[in-house]
BAPA-933563 format. One record per residue (C-alpha): residue number from 1; residue in three letters; x, y, z. Coordinates in steps of 0.05 Angstrom, whole numbers, m for minus. Example, Ala and Ser with C-alpha at 12.3 -4.5 7.8 and 13.67 -1.06 7.14 Angstrom:
! BAPA-933563
<k=1&r=ALA&X=246&Y=m90&Z=156>
<k=2&r=SER&X=273&Y=m21&Z=143>
***
This chain:
! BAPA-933563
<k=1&r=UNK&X=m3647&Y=4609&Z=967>
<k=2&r=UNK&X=m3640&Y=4629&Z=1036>
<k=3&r=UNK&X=m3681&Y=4584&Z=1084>
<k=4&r=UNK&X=m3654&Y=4599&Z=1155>
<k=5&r=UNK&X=m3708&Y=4642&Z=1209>
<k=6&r=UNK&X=m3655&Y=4683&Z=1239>
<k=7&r=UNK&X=m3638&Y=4714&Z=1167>
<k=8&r=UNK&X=m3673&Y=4786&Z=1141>
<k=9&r=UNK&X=m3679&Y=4756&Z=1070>
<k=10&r=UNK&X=m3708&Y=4693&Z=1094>
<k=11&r=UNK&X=m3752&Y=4655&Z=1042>
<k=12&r=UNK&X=m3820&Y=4636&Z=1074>
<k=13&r=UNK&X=m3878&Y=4602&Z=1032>
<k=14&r=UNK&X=m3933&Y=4554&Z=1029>
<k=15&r=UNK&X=m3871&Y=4507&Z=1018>
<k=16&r=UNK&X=m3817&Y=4529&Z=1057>
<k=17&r=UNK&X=m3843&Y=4551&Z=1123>
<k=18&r=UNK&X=m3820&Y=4556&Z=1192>
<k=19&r=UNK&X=m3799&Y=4500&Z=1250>
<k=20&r=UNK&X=m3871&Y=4505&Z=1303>
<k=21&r=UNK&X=m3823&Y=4529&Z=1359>
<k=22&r=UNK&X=m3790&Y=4579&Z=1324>
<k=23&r=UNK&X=m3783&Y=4650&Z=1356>
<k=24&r=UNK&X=m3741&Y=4703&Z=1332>
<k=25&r=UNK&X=m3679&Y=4712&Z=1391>
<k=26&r=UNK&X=m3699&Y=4781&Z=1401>
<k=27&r=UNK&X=m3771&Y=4827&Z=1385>
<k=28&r=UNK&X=m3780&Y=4892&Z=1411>
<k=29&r=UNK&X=m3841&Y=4945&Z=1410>
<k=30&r=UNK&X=m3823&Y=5002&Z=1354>
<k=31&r=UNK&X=m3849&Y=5064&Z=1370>
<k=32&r=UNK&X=m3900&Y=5080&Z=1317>
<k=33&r=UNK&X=m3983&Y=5090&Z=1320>
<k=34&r=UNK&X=m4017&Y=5038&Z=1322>
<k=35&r=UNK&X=m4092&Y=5014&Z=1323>
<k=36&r=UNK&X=m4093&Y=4990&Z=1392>
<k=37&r=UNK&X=m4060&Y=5035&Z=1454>
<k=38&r=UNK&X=m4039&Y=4971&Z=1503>
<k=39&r=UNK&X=m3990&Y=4930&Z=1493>
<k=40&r=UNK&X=m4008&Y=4861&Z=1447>
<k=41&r=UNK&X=m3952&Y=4811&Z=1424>
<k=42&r=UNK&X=m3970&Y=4835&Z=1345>
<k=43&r=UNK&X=m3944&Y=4901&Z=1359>
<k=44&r=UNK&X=m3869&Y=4869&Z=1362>
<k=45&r=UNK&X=m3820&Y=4858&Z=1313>
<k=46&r=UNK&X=m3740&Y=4842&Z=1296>
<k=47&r=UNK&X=m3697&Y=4899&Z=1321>
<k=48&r=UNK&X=m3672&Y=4912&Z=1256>
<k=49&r=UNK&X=m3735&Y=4912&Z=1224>
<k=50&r=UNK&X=m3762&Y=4957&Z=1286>
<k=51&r=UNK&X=m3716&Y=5011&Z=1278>
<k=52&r=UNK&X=m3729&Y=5010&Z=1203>
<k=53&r=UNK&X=m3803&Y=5020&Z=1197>
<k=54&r=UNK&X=m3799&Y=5073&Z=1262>
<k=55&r=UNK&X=m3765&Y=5108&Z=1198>
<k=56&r=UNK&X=m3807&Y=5103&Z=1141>
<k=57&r=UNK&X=m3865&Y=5127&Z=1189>
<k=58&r=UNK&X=m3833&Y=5179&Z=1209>
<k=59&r=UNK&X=m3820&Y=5197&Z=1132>
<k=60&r=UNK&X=m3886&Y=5186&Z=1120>
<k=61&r=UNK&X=m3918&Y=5236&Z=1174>
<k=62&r=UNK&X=m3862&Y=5283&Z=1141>
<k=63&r=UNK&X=m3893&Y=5282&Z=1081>
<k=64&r=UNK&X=m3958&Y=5284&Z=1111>
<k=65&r=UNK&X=m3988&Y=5212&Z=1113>
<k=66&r=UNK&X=m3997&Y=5173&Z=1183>
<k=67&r=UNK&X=m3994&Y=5096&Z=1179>
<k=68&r=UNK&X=m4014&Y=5058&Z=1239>
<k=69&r=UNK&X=m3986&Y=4987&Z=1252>
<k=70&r=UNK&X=m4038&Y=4936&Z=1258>
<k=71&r=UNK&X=m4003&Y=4867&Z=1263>
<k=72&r=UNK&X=m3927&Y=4852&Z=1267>
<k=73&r=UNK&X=m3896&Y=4786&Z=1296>
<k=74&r=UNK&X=m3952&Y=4726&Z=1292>
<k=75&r=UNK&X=m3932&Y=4672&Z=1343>
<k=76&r=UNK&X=m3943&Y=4596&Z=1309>
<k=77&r=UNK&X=m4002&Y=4587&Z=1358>
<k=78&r=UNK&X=m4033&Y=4655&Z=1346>
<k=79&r=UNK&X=m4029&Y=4633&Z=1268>
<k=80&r=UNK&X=m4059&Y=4563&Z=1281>
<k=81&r=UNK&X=m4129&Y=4595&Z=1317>
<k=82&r=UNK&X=m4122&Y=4655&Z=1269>
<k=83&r=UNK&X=m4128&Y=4607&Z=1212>
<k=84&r=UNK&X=m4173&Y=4548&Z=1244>
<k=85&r=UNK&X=m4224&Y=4608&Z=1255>
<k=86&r=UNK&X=m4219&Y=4634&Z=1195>
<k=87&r=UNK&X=m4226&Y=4557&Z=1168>
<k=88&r=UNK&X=m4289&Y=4558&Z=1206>
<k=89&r=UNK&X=m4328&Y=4635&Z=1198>
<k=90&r=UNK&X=m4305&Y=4641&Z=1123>
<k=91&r=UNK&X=m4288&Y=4573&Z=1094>
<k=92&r=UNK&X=m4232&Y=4536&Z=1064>
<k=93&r=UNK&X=m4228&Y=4579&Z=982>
<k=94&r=UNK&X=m4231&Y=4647&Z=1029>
<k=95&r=UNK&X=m4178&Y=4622&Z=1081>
<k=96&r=UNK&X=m4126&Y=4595&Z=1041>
<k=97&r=UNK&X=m4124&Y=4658&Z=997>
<k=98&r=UNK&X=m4109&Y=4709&Z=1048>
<k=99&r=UNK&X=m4087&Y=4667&Z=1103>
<k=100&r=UNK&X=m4018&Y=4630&Z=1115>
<k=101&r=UNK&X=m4022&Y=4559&Z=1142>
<k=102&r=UNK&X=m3985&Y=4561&Z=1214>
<k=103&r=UNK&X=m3920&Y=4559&Z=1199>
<k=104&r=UNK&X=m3914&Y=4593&Z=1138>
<k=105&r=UNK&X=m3931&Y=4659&Z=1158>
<k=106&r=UNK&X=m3873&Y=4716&Z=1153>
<k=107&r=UNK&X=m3903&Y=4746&Z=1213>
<k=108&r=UNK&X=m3872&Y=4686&Z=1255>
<k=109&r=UNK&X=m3800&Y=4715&Z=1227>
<k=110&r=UNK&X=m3822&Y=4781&Z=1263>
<k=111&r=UNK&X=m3800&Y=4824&Z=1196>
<k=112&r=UNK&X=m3867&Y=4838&Z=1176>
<k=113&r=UNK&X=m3918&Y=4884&Z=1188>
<k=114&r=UNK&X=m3989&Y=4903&Z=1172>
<k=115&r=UNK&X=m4012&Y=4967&Z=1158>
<k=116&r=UNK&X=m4073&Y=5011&Z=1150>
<k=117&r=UNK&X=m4091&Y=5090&Z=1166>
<k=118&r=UNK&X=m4135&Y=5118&Z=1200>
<k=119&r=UNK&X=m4191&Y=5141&Z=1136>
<k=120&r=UNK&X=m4198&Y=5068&Z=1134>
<k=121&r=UNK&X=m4215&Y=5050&Z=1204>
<k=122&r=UNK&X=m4155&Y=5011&Z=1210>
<k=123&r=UNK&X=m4174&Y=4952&Z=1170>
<k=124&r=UNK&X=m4146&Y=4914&Z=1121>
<k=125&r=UNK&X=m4170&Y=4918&Z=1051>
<k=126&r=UNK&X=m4149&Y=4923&Z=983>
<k=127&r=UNK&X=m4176&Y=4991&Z=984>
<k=128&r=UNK&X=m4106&Y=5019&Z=1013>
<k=129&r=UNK&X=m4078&Y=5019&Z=952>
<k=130&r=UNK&X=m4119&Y=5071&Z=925>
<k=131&r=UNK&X=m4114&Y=5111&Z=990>
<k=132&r=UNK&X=m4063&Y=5169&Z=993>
<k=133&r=UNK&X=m4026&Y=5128&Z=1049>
<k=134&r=UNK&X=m4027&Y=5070&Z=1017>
<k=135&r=UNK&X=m3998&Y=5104&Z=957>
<k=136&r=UNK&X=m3941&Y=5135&Z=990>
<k=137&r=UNK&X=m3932&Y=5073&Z=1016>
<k=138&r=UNK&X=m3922&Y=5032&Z=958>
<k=139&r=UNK&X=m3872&Y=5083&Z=931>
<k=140&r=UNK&X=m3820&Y=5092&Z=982>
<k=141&r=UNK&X=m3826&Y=5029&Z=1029>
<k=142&r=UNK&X=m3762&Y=5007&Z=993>
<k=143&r=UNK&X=m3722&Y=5074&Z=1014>
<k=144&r=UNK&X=m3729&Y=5035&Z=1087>
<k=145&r=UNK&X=m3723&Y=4962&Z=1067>
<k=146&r=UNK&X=m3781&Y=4938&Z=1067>
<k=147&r=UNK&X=m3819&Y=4914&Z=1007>
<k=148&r=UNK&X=m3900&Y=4893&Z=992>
<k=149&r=UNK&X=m3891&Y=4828&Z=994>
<k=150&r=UNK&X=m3956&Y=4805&Z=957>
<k=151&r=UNK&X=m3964&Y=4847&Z=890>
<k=152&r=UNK&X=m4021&Y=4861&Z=854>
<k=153&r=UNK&X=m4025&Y=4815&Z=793>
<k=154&r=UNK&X=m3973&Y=4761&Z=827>
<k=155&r=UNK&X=m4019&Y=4724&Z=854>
<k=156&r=UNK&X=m4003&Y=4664&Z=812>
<k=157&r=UNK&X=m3932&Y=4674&Z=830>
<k=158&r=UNK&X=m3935&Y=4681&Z=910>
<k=159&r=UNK&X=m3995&Y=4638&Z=921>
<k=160&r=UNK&X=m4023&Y=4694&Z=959>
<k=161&r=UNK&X=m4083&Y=4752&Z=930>
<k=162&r=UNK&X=m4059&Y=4821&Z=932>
<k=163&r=UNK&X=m4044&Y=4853&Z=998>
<k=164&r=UNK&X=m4022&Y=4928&Z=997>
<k=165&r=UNK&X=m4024&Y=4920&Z=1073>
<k=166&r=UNK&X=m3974&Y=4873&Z=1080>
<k=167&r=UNK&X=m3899&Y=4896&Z=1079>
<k=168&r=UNK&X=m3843&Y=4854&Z=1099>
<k=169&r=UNK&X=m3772&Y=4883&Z=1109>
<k=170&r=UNK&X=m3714&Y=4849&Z=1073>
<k=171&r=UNK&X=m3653&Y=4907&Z=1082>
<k=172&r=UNK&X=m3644&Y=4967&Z=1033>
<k=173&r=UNK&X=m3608&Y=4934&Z=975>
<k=174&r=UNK&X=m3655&Y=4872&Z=964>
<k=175&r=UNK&X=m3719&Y=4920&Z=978>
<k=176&r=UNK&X=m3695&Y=4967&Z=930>
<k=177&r=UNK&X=m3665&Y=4912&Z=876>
<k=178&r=UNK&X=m3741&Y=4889&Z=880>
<k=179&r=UNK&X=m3775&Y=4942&Z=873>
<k=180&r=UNK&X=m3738&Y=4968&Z=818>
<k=181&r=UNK&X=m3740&Y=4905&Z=777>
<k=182&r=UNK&X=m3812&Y=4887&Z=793>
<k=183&r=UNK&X=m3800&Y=4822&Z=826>
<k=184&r=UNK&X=m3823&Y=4786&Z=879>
<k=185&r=UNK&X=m3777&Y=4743&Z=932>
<k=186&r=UNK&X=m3800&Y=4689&Z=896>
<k=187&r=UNK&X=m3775&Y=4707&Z=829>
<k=188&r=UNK&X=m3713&Y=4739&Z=860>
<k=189&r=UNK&X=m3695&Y=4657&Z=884>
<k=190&r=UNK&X=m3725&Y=4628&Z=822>
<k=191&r=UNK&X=m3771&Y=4583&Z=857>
<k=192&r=UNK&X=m3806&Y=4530&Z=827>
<k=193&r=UNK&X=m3847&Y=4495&Z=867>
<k=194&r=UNK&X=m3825&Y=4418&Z=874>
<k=195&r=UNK&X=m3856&Y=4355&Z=845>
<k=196&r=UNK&X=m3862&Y=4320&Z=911>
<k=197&r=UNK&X=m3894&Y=4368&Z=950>
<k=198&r=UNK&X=m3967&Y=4373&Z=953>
<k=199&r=UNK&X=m3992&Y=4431&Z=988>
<k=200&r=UNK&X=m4072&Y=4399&Z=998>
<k=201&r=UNK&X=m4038&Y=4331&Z=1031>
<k=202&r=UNK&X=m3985&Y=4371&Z=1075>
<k=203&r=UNK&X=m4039&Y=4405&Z=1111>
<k=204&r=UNK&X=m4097&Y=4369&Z=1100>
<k=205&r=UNK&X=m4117&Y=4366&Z=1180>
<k=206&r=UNK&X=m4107&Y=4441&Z=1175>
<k=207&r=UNK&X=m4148&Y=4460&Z=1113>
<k=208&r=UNK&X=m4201&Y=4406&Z=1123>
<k=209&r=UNK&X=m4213&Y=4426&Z=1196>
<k=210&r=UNK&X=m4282&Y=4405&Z=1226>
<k=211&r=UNK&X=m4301&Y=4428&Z=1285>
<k=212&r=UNK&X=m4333&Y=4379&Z=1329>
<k=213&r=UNK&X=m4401&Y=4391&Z=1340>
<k=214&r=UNK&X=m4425&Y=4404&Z=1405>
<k=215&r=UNK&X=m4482&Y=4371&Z=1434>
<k=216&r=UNK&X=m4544&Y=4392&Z=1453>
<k=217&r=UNK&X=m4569&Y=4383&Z=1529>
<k=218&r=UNK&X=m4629&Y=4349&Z=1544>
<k=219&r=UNK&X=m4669&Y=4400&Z=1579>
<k=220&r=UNK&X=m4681&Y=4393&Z=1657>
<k=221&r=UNK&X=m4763&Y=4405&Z=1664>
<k=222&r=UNK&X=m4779&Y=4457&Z=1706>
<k=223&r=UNK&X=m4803&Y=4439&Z=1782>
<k=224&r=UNK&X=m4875&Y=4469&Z=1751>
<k=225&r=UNK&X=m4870&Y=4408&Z=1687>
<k=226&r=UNK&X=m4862&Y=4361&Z=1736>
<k=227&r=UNK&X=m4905&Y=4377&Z=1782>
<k=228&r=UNK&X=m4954&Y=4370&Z=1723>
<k=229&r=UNK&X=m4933&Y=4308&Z=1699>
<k=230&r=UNK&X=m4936&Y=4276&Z=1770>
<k=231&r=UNK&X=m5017&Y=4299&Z=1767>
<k=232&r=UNK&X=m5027&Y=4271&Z=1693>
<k=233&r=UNK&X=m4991&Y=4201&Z=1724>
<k=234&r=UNK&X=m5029&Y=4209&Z=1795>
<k=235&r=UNK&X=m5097&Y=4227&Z=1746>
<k=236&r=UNK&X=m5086&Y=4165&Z=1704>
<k=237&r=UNK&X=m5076&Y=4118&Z=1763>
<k=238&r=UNK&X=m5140&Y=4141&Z=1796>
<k=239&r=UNK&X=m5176&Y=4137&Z=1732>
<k=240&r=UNK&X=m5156&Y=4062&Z=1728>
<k=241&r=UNK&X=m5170&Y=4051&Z=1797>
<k=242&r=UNK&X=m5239&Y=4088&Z=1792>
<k=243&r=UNK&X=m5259&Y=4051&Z=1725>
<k=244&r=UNK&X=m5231&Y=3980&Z=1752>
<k=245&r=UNK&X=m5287&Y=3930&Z=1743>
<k=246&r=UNK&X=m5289&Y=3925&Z=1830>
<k=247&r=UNK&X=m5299&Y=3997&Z=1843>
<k=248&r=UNK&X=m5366&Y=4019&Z=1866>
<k=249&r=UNK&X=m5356&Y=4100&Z=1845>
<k=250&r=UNK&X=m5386&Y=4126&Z=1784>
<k=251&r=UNK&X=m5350&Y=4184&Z=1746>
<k=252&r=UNK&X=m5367&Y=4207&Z=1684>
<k=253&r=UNK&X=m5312&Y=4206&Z=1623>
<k=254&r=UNK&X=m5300&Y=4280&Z=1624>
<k=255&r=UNK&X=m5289&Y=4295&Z=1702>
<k=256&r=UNK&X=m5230&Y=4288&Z=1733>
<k=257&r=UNK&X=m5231&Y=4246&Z=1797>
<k=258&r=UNK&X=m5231&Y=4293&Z=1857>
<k=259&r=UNK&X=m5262&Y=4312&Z=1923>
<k=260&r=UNK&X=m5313&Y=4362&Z=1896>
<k=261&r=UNK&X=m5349&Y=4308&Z=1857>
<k=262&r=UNK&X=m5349&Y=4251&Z=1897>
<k=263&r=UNK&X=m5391&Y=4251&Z=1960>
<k=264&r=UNK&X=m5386&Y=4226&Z=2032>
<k=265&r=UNK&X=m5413&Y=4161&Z=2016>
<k=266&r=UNK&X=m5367&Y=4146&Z=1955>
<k=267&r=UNK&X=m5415&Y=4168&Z=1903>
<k=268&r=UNK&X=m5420&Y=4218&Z=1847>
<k=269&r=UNK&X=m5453&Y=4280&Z=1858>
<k=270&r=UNK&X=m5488&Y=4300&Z=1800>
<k=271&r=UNK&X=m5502&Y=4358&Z=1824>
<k=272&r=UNK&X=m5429&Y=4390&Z=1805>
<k=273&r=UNK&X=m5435&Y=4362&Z=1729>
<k=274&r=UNK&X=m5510&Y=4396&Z=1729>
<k=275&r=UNK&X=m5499&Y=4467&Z=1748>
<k=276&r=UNK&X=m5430&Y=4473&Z=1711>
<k=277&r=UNK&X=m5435&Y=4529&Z=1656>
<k=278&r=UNK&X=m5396&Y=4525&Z=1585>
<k=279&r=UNK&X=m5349&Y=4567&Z=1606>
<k=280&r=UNK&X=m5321&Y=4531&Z=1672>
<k=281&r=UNK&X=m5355&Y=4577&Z=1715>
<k=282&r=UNK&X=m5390&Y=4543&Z=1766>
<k=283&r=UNK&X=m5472&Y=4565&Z=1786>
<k=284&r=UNK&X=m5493&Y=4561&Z=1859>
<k=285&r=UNK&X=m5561&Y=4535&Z=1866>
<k=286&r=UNK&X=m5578&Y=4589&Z=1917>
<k=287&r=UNK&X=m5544&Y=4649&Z=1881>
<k=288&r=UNK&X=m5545&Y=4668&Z=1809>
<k=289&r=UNK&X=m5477&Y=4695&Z=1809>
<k=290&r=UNK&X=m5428&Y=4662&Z=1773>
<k=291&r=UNK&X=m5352&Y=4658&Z=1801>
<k=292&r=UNK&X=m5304&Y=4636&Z=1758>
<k=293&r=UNK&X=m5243&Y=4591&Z=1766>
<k=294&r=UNK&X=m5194&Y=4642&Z=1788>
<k=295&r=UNK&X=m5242&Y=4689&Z=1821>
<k=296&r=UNK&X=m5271&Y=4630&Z=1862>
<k=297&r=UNK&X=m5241&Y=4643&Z=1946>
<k=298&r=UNK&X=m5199&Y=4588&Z=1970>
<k=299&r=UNK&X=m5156&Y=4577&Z=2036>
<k=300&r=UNK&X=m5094&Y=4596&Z=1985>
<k=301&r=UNK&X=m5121&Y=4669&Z=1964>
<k=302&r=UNK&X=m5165&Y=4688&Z=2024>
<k=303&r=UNK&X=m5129&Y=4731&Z=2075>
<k=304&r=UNK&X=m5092&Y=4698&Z=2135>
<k=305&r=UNK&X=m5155&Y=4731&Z=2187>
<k=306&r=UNK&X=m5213&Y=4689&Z=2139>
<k=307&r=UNK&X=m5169&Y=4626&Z=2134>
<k=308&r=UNK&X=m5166&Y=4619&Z=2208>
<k=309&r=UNK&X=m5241&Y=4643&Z=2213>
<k=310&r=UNK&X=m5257&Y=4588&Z=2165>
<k=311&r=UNK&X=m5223&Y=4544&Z=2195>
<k=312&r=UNK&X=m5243&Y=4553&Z=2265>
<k=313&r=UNK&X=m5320&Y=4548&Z=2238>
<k=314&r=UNK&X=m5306&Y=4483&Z=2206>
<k=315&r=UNK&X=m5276&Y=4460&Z=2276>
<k=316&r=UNK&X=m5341&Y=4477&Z=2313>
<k=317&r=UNK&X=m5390&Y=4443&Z=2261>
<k=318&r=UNK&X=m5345&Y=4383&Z=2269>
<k=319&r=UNK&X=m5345&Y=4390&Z=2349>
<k=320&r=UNK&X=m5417&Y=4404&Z=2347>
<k=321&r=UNK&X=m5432&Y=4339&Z=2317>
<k=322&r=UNK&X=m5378&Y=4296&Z=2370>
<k=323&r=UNK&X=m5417&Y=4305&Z=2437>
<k=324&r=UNK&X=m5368&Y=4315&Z=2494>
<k=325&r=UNK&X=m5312&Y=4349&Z=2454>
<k=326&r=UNK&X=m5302&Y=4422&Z=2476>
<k=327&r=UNK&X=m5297&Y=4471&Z=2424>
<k=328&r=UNK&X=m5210&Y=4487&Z=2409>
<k=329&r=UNK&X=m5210&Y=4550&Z=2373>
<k=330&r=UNK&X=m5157&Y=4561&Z=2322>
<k=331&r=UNK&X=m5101&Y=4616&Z=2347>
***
């Protein structure tokens, strides 16, 4: 069985994978189609393997079929957040059926390759097979050393579902010894997988990953809430005060204690609570038309001229009634 990085016919499973700072000495950018037109690290691969599938796509446009490249070499941190997020979105049965664990992805070896056409929209999917590419494919990916590494119906055997997508070069004379024979690499070594190893254990911080929940904020109230809340506290204070056993003010349970119902002289004026109508509006004794809340003029939505008008009236009735003050207006 051969289990060293640097070699084309490599063995790389769930079981024996590949050291987590492994990189292949050398990885250049074939010159085939591929999905994507700027350059990406997965459009690399071995030189060897580079020059071989430039090649078999160049027989394959021959013959009439384009193949497009969608993922070659797979660095061992591009594998662990391919996986981890593929842990996450699509769960553990899902992951561990189509993906490697990091580490034990060919892709790290930079000899493999994924592959899709263009009727497909460049994804990978079982439905290549049936494709006319993904025919041709199947049938003369040998001629250029390369092989489909997961079979249909091998599952069992390579631990991994059927992916027509997925070629991985191994030279001319294994490729073709394979394919003619029906076998996969791991039949080729006779591997048996060994007593001691336990694939759930080795990885179980891998397969079991959790992502750590994030929490939630406690939301900052608005300058508007707490400008609120500051009246409900100010309102409940002065309601204490107003109700305590020593105060001489009398306010009724539904009013709120403010300047409009509380006269000069510290007590109620009824009048407010009598000529209030159901609907808030408030009646004037000397007009029957009713203003409502909003509609009612203040100093806020009265125009800067009437403001100072009003102003400069209340001024004068309060100078009027101080002999020997002299009238200020206001500018």
């Amino acid at each position: 069985m051969d289990l060293e990085p640097s070699s084309i016919t490599v063995f790389i499973n769930k079981e024996y994978g590949l050291p987590k700072d492994y990189v292949p000495y050398k990885l250049v950018e074939p010159n085939i189609p591929f999905d994507i037109p700027h350059y990406e690290e997965r459009k690399l691969l071995h030189p060897e393997a580079s020059v071989a599938i430039e090649n078999l796509f160049a027989a394959a446009e021959k013959d009439g079929y384009v193949l497009y490249g969608i993922s070659g070499y797979r660095s061992y941190k591009r594998q662990h957040n391919i996986f981890i997020d593929n842990i996450v979105k699509k769960g553990k049965k899902h992951t561990l059926r189509y993906s490697a664990v990091p580490g034990t992805s060919e892709h790290q070896t930079g000899l493999a390759m994924d592959v899709s056409s263009k009727s497909l929209r460049y994804k990978l999917t079982t439905a290549f097979s049936t494709s006319p590419e993904g025919k041709w494919l199947a049938d003369n990916a040998h001629h250029y050393g390369y092989i489909i590494r997961y079979p249909k119906d091998k599952a069992d055997i390579t631990g991994y579902a059927y992916e027509p997508w997925h070629i991985r070069y191994v030279g001319k004379d294994l490729a073709t010894y394979l394919y003619q024979n029906d076998l996969t690499l791991e039949e080729y070594y006779n591997y048996i997988p060994s007593e001691e190893f336990n694939f759930e254990e080795e990885y179980s911080d891998l397969i079991n990953y959790t992502p750590t929940p994030t929490p939630t904020p406690t939301p900052t109230p608005l300058p508007e809430d707490l400008d609120e809340a500051e009246e409900d506290l100010e309102g409940e204070e002065t309601s204490e005060e107003e109700l305590s056993e020593n105060d001489d003010t009398n306010i009724s349970e539904d009013e709120e204690p403010n300047e409009d119902n509380i006269s000069n002289d510290g007590e109620s004026n009824d009048d407010i609570t009598d000529h209030e109508s159901s609907d808030g509006g408030t009646i004037d004794d000397n007009d029957n038309t009713k203003t409502t809340e909003d509609e009612s003029e203040t100093e806020e939505n009265l125009p800067i001229d009437d403001i100072g008008a009003n102003n400069f009236k209340e001024d004068n009735e309060d100078d009027m009634n101080n002999p020997g003050v002299t009238p200020t207006p206001t500018p």
